[in-house]
PDBQT receptor file of N, H, CA, C and O in Angstrom, charges set to zero:
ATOM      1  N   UNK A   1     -41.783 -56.215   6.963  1.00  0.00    +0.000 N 
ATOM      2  CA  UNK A   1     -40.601 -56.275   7.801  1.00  0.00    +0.000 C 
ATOM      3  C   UNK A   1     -39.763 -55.017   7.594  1.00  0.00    +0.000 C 
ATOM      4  O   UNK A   1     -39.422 -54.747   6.443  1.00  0.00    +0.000 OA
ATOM      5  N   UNK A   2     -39.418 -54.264   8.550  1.00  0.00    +0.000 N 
ATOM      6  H   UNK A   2     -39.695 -54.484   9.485  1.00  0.00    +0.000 HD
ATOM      7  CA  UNK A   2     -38.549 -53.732   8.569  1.00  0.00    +0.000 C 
ATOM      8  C   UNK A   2     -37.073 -53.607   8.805  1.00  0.00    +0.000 C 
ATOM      9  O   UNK A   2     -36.573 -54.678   9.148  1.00  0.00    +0.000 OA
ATOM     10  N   UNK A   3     -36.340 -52.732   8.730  1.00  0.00    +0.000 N 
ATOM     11  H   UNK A   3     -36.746 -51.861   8.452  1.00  0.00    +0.000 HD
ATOM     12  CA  UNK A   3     -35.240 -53.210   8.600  1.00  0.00    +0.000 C 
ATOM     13  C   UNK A   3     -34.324 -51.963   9.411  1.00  0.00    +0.000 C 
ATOM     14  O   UNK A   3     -34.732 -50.805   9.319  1.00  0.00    +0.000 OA
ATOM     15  N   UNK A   4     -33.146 -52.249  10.158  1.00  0.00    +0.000 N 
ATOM     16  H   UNK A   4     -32.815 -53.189  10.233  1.00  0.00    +0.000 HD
ATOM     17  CA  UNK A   4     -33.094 -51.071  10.863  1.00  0.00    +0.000 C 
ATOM     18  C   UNK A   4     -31.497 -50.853  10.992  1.00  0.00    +0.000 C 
ATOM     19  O   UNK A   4     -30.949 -51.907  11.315  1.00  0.00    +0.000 OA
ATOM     20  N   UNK A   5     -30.346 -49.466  10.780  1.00  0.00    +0.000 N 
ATOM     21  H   UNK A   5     -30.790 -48.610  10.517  1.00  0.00    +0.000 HD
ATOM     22  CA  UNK A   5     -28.917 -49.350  10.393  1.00  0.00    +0.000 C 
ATOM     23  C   UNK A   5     -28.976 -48.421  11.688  1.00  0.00    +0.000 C 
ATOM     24  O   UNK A   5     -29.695 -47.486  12.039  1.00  0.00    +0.000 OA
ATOM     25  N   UNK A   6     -27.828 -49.144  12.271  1.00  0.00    +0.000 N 
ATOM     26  H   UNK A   6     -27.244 -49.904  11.986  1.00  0.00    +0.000 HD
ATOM     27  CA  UNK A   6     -27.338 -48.650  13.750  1.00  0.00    +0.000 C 
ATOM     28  C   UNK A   6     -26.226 -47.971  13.241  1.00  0.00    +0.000 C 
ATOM     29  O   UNK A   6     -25.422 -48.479  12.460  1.00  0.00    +0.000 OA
ATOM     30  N   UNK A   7     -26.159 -46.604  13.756  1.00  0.00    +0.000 N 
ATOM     31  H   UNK A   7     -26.813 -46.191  14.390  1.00  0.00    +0.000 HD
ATOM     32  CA  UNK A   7     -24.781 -46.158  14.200  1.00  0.00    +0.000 C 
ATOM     33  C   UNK A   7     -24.175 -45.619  15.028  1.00  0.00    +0.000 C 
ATOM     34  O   UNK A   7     -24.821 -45.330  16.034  1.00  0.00    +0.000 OA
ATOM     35  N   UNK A   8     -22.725 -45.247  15.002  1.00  0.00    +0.000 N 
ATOM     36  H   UNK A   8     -22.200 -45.482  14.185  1.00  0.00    +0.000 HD
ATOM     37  CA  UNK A   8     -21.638 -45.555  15.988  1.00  0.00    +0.000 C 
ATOM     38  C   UNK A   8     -22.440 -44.592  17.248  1.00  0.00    +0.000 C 
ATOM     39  O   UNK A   8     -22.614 -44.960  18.410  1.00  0.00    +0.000 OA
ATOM     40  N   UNK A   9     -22.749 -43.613  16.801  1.00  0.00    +0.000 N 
ATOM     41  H   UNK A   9     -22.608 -43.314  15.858  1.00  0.00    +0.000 HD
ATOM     42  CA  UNK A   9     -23.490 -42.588  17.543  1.00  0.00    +0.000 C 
ATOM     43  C   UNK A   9     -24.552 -42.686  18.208  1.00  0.00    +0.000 C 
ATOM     44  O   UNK A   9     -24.836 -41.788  19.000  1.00  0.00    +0.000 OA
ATOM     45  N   UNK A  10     -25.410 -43.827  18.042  1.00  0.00    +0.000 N 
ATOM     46  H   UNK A  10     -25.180 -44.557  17.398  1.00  0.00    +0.000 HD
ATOM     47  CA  UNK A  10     -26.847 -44.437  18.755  1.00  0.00    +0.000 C 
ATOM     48  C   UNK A  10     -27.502 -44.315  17.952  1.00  0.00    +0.000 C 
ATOM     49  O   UNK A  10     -28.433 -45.121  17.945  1.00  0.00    +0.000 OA
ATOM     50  N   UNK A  11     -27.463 -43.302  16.816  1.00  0.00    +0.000 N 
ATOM     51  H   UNK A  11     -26.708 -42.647  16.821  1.00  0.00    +0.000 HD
ATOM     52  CA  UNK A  11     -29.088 -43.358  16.006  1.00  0.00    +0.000 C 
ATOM     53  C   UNK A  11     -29.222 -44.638  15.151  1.00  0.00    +0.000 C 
ATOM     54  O   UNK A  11     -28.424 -45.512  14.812  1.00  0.00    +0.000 OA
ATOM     55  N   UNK A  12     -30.472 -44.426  14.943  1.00  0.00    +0.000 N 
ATOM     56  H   UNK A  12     -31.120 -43.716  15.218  1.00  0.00    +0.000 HD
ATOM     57  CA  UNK A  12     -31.174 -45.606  13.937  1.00  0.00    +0.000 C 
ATOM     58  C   UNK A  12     -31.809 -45.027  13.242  1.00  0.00    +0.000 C 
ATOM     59  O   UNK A  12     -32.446 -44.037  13.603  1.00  0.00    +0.000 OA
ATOM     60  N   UNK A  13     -31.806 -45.535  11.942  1.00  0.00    +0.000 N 
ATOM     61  H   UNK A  13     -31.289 -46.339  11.649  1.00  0.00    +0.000 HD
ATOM     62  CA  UNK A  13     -32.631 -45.107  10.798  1.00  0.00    +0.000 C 
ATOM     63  C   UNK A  13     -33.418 -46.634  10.530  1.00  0.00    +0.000 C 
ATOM     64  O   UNK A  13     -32.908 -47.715  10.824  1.00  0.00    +0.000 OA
ATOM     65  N   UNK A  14     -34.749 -46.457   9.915  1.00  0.00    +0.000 N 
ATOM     66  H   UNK A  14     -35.163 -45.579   9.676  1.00  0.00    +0.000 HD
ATOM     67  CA  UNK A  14     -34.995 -47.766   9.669  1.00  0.00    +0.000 C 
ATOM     68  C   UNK A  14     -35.417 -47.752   7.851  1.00  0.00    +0.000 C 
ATOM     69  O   UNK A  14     -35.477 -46.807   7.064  1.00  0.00    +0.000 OA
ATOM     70  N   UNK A  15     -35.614 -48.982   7.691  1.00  0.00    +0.000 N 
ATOM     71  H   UNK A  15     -35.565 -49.749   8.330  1.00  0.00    +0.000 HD
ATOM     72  CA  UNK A  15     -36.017 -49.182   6.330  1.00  0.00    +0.000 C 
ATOM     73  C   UNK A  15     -36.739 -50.263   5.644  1.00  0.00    +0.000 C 
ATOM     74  O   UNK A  15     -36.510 -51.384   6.097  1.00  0.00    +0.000 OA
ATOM     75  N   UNK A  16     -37.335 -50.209   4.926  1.00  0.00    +0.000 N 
ATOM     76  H   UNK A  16     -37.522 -49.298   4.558  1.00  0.00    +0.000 HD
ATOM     77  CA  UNK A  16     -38.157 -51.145   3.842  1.00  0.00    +0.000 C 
ATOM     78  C   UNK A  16     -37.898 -52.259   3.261  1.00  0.00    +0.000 C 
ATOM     79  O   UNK A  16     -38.730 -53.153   3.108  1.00  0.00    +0.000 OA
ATOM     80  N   UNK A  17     -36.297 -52.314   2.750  1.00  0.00    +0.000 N 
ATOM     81  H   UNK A  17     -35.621 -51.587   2.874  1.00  0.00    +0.000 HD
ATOM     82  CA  UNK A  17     -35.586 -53.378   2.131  1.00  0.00    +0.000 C 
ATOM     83  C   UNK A  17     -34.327 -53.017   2.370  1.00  0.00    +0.000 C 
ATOM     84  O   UNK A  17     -33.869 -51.983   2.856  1.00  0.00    +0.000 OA
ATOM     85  N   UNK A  18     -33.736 -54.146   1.909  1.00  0.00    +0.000 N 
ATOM     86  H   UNK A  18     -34.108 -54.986   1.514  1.00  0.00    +0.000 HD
ATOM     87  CA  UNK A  18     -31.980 -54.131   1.985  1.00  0.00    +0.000 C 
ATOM     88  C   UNK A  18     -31.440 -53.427   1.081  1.00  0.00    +0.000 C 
ATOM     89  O   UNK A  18     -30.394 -52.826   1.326  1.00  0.00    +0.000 OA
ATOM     90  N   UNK A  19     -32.027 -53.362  -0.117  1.00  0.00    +0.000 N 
ATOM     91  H   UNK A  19     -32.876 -53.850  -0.316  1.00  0.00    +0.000 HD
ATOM     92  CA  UNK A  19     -31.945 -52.450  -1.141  1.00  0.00    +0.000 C 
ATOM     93  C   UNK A  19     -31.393 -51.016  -0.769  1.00  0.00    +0.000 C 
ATOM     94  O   UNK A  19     -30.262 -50.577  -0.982  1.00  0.00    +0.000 OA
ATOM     95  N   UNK A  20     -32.554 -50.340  -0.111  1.00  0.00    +0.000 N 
ATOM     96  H   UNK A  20     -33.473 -50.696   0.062  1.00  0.00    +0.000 HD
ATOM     97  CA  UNK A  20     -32.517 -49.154   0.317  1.00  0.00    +0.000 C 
ATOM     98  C   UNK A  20     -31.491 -48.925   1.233  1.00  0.00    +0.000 C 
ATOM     99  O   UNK A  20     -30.652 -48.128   0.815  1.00  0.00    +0.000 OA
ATOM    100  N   UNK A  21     -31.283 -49.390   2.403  1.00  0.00    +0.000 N 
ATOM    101  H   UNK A  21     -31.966 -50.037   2.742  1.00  0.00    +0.000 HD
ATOM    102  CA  UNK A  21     -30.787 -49.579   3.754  1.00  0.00    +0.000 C 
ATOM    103  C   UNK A  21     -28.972 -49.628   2.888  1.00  0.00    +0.000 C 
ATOM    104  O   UNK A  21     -28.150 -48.806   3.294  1.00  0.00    +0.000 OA
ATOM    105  N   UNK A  22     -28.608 -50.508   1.891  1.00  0.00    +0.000 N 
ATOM    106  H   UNK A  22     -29.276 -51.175   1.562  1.00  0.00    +0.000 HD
ATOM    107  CA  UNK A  22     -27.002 -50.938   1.611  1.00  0.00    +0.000 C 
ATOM    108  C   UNK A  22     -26.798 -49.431   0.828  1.00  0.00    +0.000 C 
ATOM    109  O   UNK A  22     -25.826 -48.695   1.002  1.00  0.00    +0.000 OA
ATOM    110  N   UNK A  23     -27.880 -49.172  -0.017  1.00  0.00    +0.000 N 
ATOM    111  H   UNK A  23     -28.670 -49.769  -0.158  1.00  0.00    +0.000 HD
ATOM    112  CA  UNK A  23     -27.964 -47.723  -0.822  1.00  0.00    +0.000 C 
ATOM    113  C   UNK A  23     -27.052 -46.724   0.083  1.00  0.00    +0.000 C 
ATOM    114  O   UNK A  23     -25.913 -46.262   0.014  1.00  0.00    +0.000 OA
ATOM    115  N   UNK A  24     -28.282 -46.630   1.064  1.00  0.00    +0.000 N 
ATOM    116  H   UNK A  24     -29.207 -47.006   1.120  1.00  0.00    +0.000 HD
ATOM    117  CA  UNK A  24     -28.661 -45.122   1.657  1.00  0.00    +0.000 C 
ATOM    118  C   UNK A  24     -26.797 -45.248   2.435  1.00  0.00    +0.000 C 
ATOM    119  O   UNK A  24     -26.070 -44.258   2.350  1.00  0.00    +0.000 OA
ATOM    120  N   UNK A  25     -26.364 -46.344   3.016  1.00  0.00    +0.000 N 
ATOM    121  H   UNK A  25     -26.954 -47.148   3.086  1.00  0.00    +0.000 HD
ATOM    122  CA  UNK A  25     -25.104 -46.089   3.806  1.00  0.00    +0.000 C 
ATOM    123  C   UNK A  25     -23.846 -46.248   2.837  1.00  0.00    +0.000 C 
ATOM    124  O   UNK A  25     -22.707 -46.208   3.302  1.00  0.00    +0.000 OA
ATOM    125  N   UNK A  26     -24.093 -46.434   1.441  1.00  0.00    +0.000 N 
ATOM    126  H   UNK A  26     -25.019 -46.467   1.063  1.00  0.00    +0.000 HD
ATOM    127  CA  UNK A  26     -23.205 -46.674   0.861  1.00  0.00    +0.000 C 
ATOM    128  C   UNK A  26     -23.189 -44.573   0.135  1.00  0.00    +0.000 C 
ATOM    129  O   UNK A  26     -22.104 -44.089  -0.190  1.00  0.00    +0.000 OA
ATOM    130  N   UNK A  27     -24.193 -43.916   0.057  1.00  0.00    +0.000 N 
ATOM    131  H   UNK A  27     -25.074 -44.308   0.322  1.00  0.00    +0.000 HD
ATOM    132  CA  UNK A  27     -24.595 -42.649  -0.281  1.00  0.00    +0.000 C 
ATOM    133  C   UNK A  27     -24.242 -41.217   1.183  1.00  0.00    +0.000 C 
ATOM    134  O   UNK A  27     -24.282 -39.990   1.087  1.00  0.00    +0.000 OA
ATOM    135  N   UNK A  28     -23.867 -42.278   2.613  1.00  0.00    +0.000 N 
ATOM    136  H   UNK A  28     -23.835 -43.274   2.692  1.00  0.00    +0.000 HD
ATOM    137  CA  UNK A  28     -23.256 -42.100   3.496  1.00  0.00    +0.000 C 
ATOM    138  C   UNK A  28     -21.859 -42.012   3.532  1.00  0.00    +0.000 C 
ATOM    139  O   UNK A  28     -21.370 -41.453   4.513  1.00  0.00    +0.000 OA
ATOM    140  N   UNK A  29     -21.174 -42.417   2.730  1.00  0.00    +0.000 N 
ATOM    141  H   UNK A  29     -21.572 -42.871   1.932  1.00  0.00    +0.000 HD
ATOM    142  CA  UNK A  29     -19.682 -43.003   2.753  1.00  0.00    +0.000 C 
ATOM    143  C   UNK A  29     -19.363 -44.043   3.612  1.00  0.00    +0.000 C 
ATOM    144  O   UNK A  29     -18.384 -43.890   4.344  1.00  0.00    +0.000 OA
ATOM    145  N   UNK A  30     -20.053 -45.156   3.669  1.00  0.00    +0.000 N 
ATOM    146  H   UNK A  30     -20.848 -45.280   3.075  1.00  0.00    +0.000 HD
ATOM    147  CA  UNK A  30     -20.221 -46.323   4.381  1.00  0.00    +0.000 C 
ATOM    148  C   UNK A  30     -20.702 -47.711   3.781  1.00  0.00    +0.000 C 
ATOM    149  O   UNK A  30     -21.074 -47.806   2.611  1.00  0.00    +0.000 OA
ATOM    150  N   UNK A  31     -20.676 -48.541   4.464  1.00  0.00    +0.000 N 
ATOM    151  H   UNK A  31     -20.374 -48.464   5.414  1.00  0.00    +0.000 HD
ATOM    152  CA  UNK A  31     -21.133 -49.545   4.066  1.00  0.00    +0.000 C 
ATOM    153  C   UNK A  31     -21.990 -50.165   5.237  1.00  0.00    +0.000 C 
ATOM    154  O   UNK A  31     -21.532 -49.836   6.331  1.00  0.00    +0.000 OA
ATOM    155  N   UNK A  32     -23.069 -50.946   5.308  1.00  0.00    +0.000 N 
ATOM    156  H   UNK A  32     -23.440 -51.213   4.419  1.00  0.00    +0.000 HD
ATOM    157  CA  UNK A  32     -23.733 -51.489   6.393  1.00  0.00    +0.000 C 
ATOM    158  C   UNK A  32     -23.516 -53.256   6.351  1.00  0.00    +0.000 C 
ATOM    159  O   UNK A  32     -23.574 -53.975   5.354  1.00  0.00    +0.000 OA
ATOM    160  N   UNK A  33     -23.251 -53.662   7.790  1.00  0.00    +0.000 N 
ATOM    161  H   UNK A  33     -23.205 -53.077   8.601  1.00  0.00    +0.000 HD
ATOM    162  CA  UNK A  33     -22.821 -54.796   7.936  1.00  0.00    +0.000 C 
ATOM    163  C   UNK A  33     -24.163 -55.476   8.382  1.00  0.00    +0.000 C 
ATOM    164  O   UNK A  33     -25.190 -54.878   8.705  1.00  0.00    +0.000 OA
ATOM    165  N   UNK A  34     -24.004 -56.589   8.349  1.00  0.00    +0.000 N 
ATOM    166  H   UNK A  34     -23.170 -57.074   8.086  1.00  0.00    +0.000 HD
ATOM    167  CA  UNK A  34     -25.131 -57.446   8.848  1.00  0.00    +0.000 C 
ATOM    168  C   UNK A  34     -25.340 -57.807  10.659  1.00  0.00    +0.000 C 
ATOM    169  O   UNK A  34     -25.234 -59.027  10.782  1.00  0.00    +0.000 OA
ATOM    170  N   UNK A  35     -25.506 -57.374  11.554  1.00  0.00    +0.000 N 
ATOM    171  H   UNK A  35     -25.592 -56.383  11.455  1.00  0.00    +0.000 HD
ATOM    172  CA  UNK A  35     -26.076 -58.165  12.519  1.00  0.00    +0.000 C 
ATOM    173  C   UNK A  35     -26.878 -59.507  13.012  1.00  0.00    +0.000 C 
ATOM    174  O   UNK A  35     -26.635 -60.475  13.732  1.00  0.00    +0.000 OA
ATOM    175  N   UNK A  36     -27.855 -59.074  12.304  1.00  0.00    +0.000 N 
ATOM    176  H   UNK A  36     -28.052 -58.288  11.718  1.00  0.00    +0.000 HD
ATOM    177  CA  UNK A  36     -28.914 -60.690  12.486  1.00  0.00    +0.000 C 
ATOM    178  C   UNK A  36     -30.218 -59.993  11.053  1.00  0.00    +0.000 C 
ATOM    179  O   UNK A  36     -30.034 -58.964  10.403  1.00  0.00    +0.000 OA
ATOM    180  N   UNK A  37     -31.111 -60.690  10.959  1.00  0.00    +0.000 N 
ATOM    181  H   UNK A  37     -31.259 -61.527  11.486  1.00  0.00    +0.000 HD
ATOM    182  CA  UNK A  37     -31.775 -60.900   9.852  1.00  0.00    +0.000 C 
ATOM    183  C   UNK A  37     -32.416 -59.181   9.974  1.00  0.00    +0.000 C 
ATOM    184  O   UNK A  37     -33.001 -59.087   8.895  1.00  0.00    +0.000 OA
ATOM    185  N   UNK A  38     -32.546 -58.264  10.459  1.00  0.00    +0.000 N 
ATOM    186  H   UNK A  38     -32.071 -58.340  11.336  1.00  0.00    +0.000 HD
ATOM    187  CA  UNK A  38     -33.336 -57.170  10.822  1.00  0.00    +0.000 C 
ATOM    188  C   UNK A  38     -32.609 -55.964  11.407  1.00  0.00    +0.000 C 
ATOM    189  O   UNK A  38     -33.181 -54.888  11.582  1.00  0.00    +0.000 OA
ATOM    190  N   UNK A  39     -30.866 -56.256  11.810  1.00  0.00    +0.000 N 
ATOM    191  H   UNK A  39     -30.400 -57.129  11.668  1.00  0.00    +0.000 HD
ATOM    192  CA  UNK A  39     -30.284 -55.275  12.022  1.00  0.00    +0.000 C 
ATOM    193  C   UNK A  39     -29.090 -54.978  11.219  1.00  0.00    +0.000 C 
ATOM    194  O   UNK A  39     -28.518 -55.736  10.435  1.00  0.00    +0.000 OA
ATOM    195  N   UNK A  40     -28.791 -53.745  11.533  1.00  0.00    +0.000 N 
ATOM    196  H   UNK A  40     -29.255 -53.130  12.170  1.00  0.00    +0.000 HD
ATOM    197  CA  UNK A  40     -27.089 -54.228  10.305  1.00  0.00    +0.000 C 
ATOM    198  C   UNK A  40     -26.639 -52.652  10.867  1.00  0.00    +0.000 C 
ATOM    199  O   UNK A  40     -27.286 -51.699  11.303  1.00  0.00    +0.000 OA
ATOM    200  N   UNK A  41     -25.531 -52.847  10.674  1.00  0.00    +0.000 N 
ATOM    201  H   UNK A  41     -25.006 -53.621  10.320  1.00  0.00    +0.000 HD
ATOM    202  CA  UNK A  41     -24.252 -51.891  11.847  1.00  0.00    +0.000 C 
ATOM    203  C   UNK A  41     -23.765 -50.785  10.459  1.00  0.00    +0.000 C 
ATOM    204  O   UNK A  41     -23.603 -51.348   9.377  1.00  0.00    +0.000 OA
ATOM    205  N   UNK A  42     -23.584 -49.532  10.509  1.00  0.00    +0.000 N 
ATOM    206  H   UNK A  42     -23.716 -49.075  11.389  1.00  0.00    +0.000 HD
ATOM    207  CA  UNK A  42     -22.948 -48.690   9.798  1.00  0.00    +0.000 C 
ATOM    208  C   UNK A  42     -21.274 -48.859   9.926  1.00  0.00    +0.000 C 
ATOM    209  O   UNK A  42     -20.621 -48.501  10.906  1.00  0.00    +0.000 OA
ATOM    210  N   UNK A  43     -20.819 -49.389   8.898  1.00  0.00    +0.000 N 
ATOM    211  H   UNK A  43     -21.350 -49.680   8.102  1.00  0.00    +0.000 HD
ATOM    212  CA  UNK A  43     -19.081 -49.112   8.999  1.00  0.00    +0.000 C 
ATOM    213  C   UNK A  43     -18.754 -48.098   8.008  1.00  0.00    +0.000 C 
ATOM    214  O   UNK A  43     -19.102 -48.058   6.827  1.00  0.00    +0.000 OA
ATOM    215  N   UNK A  44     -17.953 -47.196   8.742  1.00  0.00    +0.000 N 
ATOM    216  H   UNK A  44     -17.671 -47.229   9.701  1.00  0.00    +0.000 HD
ATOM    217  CA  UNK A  44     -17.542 -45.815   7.969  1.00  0.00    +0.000 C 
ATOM    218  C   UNK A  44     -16.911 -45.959   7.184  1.00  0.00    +0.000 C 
ATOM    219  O   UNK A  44     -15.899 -46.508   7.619  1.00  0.00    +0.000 OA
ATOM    220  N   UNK A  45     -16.826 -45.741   5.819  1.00  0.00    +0.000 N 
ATOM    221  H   UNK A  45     -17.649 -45.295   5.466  1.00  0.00    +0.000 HD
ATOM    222  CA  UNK A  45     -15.046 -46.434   5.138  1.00  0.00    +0.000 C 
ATOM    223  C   UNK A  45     -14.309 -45.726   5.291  1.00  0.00    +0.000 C 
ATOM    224  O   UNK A  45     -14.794 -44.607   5.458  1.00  0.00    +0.000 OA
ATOM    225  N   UNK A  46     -12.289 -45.791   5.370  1.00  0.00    +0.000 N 
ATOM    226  H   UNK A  46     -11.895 -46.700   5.234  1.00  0.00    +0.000 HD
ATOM    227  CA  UNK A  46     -11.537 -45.428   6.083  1.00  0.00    +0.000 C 
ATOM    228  C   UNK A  46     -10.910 -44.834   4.939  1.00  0.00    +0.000 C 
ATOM    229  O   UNK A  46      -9.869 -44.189   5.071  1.00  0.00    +0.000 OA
TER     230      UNK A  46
């Protein structure tokens, strides 16, 4: 299963686990929100 972080901009990055995916947007200056079991939204922190 993959796993896939939308942002505000249209792109998508996808990923392997949640692991990686909360990592990689938290190494963004962000945090990723949940959508449904397979998507999850980039929020920028303010």
């Amino acid at each position: 299963m993959t796993l896939n972080l939308n942002f505000p901009n249209g792109n998508v990055q996808t990923y392997n686990s949640v692991f990686d995916l909360r990592d990689a947007a938290r190494l963004m200056g962000g945090e990723a929100k949940m959508i449904n079991s397979d998507t999850y939204a980039f929020v920028p922190k303010k």
